[in-house]
C-alpha positions as CSV (number, residue, x, y, z in Angstrom):
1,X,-52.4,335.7,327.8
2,X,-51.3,337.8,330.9
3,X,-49.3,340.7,330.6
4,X,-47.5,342.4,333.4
5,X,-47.6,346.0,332.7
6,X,-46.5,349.0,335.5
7,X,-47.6,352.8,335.3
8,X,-45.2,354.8,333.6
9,X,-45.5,358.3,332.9
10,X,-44.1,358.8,328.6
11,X,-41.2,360.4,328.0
12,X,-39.7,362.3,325.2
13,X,-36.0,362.2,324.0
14,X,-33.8,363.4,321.7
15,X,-34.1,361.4,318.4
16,X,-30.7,359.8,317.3
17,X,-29.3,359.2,313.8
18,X,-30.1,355.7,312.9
19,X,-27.4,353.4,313.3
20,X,-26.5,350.9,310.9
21,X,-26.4,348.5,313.7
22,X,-30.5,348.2,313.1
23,X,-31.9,345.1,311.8
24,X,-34.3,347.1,309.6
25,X,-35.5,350.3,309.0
26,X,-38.2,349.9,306.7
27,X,-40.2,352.9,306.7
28,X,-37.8,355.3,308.5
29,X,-37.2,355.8,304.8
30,X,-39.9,357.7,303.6
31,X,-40.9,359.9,300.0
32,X,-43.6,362.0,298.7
33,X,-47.1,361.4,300.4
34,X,-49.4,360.2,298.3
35,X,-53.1,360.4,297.5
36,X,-55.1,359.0,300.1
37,X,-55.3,355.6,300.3
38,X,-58.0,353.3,298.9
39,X,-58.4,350.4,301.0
40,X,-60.2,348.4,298.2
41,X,-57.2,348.2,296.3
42,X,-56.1,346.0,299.9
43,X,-57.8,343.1,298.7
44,X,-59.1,342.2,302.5
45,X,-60.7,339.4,303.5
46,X,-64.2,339.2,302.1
47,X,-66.8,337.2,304.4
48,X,-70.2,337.8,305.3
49,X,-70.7,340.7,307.7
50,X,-73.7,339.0,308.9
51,X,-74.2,339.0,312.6
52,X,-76.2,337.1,315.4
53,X,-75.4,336.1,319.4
54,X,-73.1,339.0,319.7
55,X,-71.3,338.9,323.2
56,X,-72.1,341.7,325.0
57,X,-69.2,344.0,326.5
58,X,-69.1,347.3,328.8
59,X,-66.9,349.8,326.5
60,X,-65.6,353.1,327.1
61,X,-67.5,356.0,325.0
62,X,-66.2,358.6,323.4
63,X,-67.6,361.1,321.6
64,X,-64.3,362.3,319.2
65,X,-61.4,361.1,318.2
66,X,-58.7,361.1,321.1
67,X,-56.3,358.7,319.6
68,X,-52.7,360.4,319.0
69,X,-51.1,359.0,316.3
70,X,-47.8,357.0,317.8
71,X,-44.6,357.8,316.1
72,X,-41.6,355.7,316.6
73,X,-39.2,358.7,315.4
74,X,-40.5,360.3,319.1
75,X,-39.1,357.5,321.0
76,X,-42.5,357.4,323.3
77,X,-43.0,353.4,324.8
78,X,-46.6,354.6,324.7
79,X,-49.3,355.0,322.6
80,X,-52.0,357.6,324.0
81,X,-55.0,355.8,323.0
82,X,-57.4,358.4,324.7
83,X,-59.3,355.4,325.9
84,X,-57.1,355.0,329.1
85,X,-58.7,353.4,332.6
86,X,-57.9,355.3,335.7
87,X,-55.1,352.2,335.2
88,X,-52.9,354.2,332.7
89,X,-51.6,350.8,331.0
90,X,-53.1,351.2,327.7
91,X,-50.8,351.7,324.8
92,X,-47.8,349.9,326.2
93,X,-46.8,347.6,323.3
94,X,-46.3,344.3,324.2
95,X,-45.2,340.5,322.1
96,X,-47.0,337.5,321.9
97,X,-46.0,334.3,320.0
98,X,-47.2,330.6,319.3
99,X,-45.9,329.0,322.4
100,X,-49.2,328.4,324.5
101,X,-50.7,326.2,321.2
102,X,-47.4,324.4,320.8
103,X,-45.0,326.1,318.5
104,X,-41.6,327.7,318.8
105,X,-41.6,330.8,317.8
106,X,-40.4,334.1,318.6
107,X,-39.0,337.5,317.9
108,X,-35.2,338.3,318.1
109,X,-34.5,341.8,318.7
110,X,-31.9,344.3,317.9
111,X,-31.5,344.9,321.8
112,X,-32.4,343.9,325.1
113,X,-35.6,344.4,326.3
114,X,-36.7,346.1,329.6
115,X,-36.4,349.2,331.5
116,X,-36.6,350.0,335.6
117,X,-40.7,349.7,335.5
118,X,-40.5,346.4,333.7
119,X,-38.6,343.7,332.1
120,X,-40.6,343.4,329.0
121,X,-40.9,347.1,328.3
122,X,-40.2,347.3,324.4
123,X,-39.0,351.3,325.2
124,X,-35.1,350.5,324.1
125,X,-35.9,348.9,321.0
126,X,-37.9,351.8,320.2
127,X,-35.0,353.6,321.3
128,X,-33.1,351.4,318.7
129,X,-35.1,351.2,315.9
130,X,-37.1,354.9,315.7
131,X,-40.1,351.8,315.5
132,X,-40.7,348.4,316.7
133,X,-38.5,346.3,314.4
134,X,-37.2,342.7,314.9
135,X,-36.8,339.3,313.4
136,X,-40.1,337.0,313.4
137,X,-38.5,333.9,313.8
138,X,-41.3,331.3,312.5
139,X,-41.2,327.5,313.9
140,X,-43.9,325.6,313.5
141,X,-43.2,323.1,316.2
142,X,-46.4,321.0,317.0
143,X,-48.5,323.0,315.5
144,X,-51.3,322.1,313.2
145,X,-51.0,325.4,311.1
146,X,-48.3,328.0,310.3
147,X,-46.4,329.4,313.0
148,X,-46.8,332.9,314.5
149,X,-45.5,335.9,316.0
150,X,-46.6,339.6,316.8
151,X,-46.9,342.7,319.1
152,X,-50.1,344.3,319.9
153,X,-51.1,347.2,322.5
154,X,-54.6,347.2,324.9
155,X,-56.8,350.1,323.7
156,X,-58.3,350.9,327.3
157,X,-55.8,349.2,329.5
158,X,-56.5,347.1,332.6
159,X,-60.1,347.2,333.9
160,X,-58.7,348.2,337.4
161,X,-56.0,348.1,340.3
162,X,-57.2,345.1,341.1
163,X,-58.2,343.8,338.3
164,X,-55.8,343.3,335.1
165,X,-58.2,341.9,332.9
166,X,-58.2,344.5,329.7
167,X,-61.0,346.5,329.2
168,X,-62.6,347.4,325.8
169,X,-63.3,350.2,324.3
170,X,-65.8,352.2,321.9
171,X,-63.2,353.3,319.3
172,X,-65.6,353.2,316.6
173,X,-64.9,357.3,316.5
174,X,-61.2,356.4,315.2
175,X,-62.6,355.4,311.6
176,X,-60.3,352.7,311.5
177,X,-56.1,352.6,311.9
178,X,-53.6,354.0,309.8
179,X,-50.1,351.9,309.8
180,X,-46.5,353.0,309.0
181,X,-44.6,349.8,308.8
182,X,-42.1,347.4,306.8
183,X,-42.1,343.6,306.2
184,X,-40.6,341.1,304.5
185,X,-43.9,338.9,304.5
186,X,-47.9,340.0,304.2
187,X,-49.0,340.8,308.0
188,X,-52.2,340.8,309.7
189,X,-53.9,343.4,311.5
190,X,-56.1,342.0,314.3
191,X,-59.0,343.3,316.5
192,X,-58.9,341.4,319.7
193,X,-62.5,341.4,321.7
194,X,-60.4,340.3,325.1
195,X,-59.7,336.7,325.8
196,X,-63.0,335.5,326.4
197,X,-65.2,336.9,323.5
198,X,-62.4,335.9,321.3
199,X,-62.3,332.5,322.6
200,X,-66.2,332.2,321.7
201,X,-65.6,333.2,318.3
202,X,-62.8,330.3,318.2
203,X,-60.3,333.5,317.9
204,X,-62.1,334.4,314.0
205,X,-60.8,337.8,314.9
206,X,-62.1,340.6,312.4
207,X,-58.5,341.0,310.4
208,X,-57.0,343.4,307.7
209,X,-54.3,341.9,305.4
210,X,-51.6,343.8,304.5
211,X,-49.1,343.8,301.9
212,X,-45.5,342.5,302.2
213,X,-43.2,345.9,301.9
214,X,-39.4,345.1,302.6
215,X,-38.9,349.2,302.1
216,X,-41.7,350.3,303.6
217,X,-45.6,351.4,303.2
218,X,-48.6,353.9,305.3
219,X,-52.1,352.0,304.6
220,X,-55.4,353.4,306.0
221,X,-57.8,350.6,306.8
222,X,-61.5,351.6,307.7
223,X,-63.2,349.5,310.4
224,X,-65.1,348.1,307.2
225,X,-62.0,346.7,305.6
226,X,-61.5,344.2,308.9
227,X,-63.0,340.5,308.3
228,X,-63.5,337.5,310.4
229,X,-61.7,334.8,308.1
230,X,-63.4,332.5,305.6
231,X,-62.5,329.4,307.8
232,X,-64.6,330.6,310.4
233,X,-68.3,328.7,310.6
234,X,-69.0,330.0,313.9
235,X,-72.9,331.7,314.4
236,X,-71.2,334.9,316.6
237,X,-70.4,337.3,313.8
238,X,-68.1,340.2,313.9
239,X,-67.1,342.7,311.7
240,X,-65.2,345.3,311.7
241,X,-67.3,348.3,312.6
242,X,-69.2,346.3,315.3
243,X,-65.9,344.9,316.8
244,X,-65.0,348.5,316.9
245,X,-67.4,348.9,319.7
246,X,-65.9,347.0,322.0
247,X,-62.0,346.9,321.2
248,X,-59.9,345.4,323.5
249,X,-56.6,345.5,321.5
250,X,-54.9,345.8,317.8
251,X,-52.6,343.2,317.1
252,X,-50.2,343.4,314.4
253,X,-49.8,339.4,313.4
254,X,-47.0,337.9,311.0
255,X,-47.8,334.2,310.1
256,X,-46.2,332.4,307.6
257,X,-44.0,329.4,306.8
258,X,-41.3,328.6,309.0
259,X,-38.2,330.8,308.4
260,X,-37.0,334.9,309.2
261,X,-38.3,337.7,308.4
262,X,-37.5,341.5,309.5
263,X,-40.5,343.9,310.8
264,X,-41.1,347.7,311.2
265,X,-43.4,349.3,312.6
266,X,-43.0,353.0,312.9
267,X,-46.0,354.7,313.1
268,X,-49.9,353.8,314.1
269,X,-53.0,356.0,314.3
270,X,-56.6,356.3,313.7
271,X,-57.9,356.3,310.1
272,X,-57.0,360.3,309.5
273,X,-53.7,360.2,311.4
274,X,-49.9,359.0,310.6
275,X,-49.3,362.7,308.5
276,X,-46.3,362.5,306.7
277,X,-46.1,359.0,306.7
278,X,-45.9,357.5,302.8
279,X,-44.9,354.8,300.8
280,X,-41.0,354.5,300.5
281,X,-39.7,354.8,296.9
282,X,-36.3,353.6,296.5
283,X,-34.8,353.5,299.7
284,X,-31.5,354.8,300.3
285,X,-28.7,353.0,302.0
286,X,-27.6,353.0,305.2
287,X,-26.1,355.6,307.0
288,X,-22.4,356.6,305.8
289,X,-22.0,360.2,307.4
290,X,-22.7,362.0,311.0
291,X,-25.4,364.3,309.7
292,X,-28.6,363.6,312.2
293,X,-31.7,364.5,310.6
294,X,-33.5,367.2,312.1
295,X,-37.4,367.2,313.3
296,X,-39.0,370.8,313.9
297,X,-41.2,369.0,317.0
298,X,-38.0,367.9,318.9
299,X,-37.4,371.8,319.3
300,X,-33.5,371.5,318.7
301,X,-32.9,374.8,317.1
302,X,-29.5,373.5,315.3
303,X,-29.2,370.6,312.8
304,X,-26.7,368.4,314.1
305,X,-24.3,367.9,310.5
306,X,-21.7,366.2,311.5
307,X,-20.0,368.4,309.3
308,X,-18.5,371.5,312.1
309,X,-15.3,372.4,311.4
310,X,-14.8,373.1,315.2
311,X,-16.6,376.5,315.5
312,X,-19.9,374.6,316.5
313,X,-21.5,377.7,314.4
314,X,-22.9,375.2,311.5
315,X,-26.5,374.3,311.6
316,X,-27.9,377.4,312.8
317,X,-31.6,378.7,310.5
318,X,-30.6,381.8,308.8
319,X,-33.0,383.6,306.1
320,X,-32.4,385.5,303.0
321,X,-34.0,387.9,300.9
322,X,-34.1,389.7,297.4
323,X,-33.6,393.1,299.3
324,X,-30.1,393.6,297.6
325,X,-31.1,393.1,294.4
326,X,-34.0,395.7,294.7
327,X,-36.6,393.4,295.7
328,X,-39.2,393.9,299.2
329,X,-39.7,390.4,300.1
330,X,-39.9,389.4,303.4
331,X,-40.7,386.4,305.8
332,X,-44.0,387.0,308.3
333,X,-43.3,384.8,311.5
334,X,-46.0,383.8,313.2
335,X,-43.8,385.1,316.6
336,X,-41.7,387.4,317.6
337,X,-38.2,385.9,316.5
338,X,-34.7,386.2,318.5
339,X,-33.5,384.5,321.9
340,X,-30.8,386.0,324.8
341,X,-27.7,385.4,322.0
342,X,-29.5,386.5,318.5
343,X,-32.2,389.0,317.6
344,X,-32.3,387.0,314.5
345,X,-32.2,383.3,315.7
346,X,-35.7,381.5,314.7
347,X,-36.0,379.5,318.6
348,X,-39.5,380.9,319.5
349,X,-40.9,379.8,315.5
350,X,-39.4,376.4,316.1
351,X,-41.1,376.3,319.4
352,X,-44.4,377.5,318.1
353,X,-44.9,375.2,314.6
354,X,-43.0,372.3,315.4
355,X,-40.7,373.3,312.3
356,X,-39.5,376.7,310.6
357,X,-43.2,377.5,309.7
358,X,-44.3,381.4,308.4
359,X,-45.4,383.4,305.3
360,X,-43.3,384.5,302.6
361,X,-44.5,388.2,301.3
362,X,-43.1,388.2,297.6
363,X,-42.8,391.6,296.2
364,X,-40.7,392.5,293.1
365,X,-39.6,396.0,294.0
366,X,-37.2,396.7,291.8
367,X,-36.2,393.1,290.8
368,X,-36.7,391.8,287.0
369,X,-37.3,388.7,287.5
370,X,-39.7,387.0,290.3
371,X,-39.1,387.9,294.2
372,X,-37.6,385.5,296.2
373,X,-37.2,384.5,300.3
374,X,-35.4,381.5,301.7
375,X,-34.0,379.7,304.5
376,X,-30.7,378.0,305.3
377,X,-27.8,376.8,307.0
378,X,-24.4,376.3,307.3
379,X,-22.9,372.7,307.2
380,X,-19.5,373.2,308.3
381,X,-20.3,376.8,310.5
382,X,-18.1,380.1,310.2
383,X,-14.5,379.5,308.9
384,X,-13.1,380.4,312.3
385,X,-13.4,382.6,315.6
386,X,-12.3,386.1,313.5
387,X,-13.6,384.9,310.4
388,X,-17.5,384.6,309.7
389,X,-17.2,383.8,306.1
390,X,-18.5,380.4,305.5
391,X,-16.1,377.3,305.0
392,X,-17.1,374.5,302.5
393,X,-16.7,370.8,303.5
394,X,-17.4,367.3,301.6
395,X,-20.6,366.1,302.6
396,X,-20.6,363.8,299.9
397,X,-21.4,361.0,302.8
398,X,-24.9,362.5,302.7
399,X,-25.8,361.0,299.6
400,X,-28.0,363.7,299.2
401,X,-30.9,365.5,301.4
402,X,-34.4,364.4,302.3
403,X,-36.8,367.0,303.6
404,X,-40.3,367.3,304.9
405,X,-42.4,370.3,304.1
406,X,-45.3,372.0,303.2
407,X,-45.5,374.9,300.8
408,X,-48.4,377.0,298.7
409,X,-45.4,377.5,296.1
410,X,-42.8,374.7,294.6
411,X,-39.6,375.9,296.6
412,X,-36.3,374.9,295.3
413,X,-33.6,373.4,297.2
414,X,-29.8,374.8,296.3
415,X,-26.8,374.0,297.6
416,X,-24.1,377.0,298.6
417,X,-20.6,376.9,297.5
418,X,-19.3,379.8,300.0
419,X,-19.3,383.5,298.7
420,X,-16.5,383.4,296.4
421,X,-17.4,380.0,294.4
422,X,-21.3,381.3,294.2
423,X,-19.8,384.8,292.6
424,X,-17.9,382.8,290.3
425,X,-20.4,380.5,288.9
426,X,-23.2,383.5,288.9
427,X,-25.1,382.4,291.6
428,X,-25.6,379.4,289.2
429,X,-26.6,377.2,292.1
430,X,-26.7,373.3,291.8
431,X,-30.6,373.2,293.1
432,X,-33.3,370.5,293.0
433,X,-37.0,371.3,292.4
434,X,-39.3,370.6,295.3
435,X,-43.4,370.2,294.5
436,X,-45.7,372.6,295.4
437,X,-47.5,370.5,298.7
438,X,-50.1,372.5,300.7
439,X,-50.9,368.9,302.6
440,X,-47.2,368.2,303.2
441,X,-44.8,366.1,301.4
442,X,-41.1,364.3,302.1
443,X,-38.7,364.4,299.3
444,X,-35.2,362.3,298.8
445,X,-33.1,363.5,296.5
446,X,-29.7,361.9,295.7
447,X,-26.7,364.7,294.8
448,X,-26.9,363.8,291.5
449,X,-30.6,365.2,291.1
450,X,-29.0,369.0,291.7
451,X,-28.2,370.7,288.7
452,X,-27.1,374.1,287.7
453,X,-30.1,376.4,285.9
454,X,-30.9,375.6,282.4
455,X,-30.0,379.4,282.2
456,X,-26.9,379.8,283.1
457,X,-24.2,379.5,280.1
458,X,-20.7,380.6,281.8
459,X,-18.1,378.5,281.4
460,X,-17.6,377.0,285.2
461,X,-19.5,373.8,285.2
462,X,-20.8,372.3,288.7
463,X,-23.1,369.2,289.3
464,X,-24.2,368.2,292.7
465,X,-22.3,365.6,293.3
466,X,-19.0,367.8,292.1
467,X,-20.8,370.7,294.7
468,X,-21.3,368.2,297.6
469,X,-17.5,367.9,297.6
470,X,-17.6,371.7,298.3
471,X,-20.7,372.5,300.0
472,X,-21.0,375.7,302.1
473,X,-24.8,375.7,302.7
474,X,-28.1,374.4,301.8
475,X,-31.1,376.9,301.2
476,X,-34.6,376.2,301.2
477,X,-36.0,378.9,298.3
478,X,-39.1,380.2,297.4
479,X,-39.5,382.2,294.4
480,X,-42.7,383.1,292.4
481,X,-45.0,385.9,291.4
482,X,-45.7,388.5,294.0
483,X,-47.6,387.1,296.8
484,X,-48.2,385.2,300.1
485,X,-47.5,381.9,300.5
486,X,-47.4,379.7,303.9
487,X,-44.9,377.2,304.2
488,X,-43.3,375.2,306.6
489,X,-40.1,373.3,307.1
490,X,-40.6,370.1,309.4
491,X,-37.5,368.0,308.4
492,X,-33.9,368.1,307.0
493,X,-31.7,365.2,306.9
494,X,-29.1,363.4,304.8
495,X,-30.2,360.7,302.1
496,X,-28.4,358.1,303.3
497,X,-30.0,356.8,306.4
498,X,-32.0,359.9,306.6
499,X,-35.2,359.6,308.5
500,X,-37.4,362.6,307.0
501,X,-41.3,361.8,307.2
502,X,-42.8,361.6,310.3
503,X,-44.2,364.5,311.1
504,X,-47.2,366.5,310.2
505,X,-47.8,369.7,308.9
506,X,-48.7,372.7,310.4
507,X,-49.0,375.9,308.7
């Protein structure tokens, strides 16, 4: 198969709300990282690892581990692989389908394909999806065996200027490949050898099964964990860790029966990359609201709400502290903070850690009960031009909040009623409790999981989803004994259609 792939420098952009125009969004849904994976509990393909007549192949060494995890949240077409010819066409993701053995197959996207370097450039359904996602359209045709479709990348790229044959590459240094993706069948990850050593191993290629995940699932897959399948009887053995040696391309396959069936993919890396990428647990629903979720790395220093009441002062970081209530508690920034318009405004930290990342110094002071530091914003801004109190709107469209942080403490999350309602209910907030997570976690919590303290008795009565009707602000708290703790905030969104999750932490 020939691919037609131009030079093109990667570009960043903005990240938009997910529309609910998308096909499928799979794992843009994301919840609490887990334990690392064990790819035994896979069940790959088990066949001899046996080997004899290997095909030799020139590779590209590499001492470390240059592969950049891809996220489809970044809206990058490419993958930097780190094992790049002077070329620059390796990570470009391309399709492939059953056509050249005789089926009918194919992939119907969510958009057109194709930019002004090249008419098969998969960078607008990126663009669409925050991933590659589409419909696998399975028809058998005249073939022999069940139909297929997938997309793949070329690790190294084309071997030269003047010739487009891919090169492999030694990426035996990446471990093996970590995968964010969603599917309504079991896929396949492939290891392609280039045309002609796969062609000698009657295309056996050294596979990974994967699960079927309609919502959404991060595997990591050691080299180890890739078979040649049981049908093969060839002599040439491959497995993984060998094919690793001289990779040409990863090729993520979906072969069943005839019929449809929606893909995601929205983040690949080596074995110890796709950070903050986890197994979806009950996914929320589409996007209702205007609320875009926010991602520290984009360095946008507001959180678009949706919610403004026209004085485009909501979404702005502001901190708080215990100092009023006798306590010394302070944040330590890793920078100096403040920008032309604010001596307070928290630009230069976004810029530096990719989030709202620093050190909270707890000390009690005065206080008689733990010492506290937060973070927040405004949803709806200032109630007008000569009046900085804050206004209250109904965000109930949000469903809720998802976040992406790390912390050496369990924060809490609360949710602000504006100074007169918090006074009233004795600063009673509606909050939900967030784990402790040095590694980094993503939370989605539904309204309905805020609830007033267990301590406060008075008489006025708010749940979340009443407070969401009326909510002024949300805070990101963290209280304990005296202390330092890191933390960092990399992600804030609503629940429904939030995209919280991919991004990594750094403290």
């Amino acid at each position: 198969m020939t691919r037609n792939t131009k030079k093109k420098m990667s570009r960043r952009a903005i990240l938009a709300a997910v529309t609910t125009s998308m096909l499928f969004t799979g794992c843009g849904y994301l919840d609490n990282i887990l334990d690392p994976h064990n790819p035994s509990n896979d069940n790959p393909i088990q066949v001899s690892s046996s080997s004899k007549n290997t095909p030799s192949s020139s590779s590209i060494e590499n001492p470390y581990t240059p592969f950049e995890t891809w996220y489809g949240s970044n809206l990058e077409e490419r993958i930097m692989t780190g094992f790049s010819t002077e070329t620059e066409t390796s990570g470009y993701w391309y399709e492939f389908d059953d056509s050249p053995d005789g089926g009918q197959s194919g992939i119907v996207w969510p958009t057109l394909k194709g930019n002004e370097y090249n008419p098969e450039s998969l960078e607008p359904i990126i663009q669409e999806c925050n991933g590659i996602c589409g419909k696998a359209v399975l028809n058998k045709g005249s073939l022999t065996y069940q139909p297929f479709v997938g997309v793949g990348f070329d690790l190294a790229g084309e071997t030269s200027a003047t010739d487009n044959t891919p090169a492999a590459a030694n990426a035996s240094s990446m471990g093996g490949v970590c995968i964010t993706y969603a599917s309504d069948v079991a896929p396949d990850l492939q290891m392609s050898l280039g045309q002609d050593v796969d062609a000698q191993i009657d295309f056996a290629l050294p596979t990974a099964r994967l699960p079927k995940s309609p919502t959404g699932t991060t595997k990591f897959i050691p080299w180890s964990s890739f078979k040649q399948p049981t049908w093969y009887k060839g002599n040439i053995k491959f497995d993984g860790e060998k094919a690793a040696k001289q990779l040409v391309s990863l090729k993520f396959l979906i072969q069943a029966a005839e019929g449809q069936y929606n893909f995601n993919i929205s983040a690949i890396g080596p074995l110890d990359g796709c950070s903050g990428s986890t197994d979806p647990v009950n996914p929320p629903t589409p996007p209702t609201g205007t609320f875009q979720t926010w991602f520290g790395y984009n360095g946008d220093y507001q959180v678009i709400t949706g919610h403004d009441n026209g004085t485009e002062t909501s979404g702005y970081w502001f901190t708080y502290d215990d100092e009023m209530d006798g306590g010394r508690s302070t944040i330590v920034w890793p920078v100096l903070i403040g920008n032309e318009y604010n001596t307070d405004a928290l630009d230069p930290v976004i810029d530096y850690c990719g989030g709202i990342c620093g050190t909270a110094s707890l000390d009690k002071g005065n206080l008689m009960y733990n010492p506290f530091v937060g973070l927040g914003f405004l949803v709806a801004g200032e109630t007008s031009a000569t009046d900085i109190t804050p206004a209250t709107t109904d965000a109930s469209d949000m469903g809720g909040v998802c976040i992406t942080y790390s912390s050496e403490i369990a924060p809490v999350l609360e949710m602000s009623l504006g100074d007169e309602m918090d006074a009233t209910i004795e600063y009673a907030l509606p909050v939900a409790a967030l784990p402790k997570s040095v590694a980094g976690t993503t939370k989605f919590l539904k309204w309905s999981d805020f609830k007033q303290p267990t301590w406060y008795k008075g008489s006025t009565k708010i749940n979340g989803e009443q407070a969401s009707k009326m909510l002024s602000a949300l805070r990101f708290r963290l209280q304990a004994v005296p202390g330092s703790y890191a933390f960092n905030i990399q992600a804030i969104g609503p629940y429904n259609g939030g995209t919280c999750g991919n991004a990594t932490s750094n403290n």
